[in-house]
GUFI-228453 format. One record per residue (C-alpha): x, y, z. Coordinates in pm, whole numbers, padded with zeros to 5 digits, always signed. Example, Ala and Ser with C-alpha at 12.3 -4.5 7.8 and 13.67 -1.06 7.14 Angstrom:
GUFI-228453
+01230-00450+00780
+01367-00106+00714
END
This chain:
GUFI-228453
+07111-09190+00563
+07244-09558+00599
+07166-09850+00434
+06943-09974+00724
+06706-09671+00730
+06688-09719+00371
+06619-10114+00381
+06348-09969+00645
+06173-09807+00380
+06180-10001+00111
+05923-10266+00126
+05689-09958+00141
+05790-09769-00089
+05911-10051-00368
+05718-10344-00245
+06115-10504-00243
+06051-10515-00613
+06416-10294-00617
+06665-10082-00391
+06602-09712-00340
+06898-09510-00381
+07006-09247-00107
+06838-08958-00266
+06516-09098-00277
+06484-09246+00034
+06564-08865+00145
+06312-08748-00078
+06104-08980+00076
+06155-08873+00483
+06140-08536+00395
+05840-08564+00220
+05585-08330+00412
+05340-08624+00423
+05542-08862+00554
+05468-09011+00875
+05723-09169+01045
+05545-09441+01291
+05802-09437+01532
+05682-09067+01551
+05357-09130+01571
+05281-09146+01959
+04890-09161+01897
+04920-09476+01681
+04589-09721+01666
+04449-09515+01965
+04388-09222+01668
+04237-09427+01446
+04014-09570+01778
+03923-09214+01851
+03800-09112+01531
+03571-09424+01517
+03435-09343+01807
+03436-09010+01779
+03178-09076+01401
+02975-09346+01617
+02880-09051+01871
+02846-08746+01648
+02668-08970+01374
+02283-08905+01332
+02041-09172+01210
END
């Protein structure tokens, strides 16, 4: 990794409270919950669809 896709992650991750180092930012991308949003092609329209998605299924 270089230094700019770990200054990517760091606010995140730290809060900017410190650097990561290279092995943790890798821990960190290859994670198995990590979500990338650049890889997330759904984005707010997910989060849109499952609201509306409750609103319709949800019985009063």
């Amino acid at each position: 990794m270089d230094q700019k896709e770990i200054d990517e992650l760091e606010p995140k991750y730290t809060g900017n409270q410190r650097d990561l180092t290279e092995g943790e930012a890798e821990a960190i991308v290859h994670d198995p919950n990590y979500r990338n949003e650049a890889d997330d092609e759904l984005g707010i329209d997910r989060s849109i669809a499952n609201g509306l998605a409750y609103g319709i299924f949800r019985r009063t």
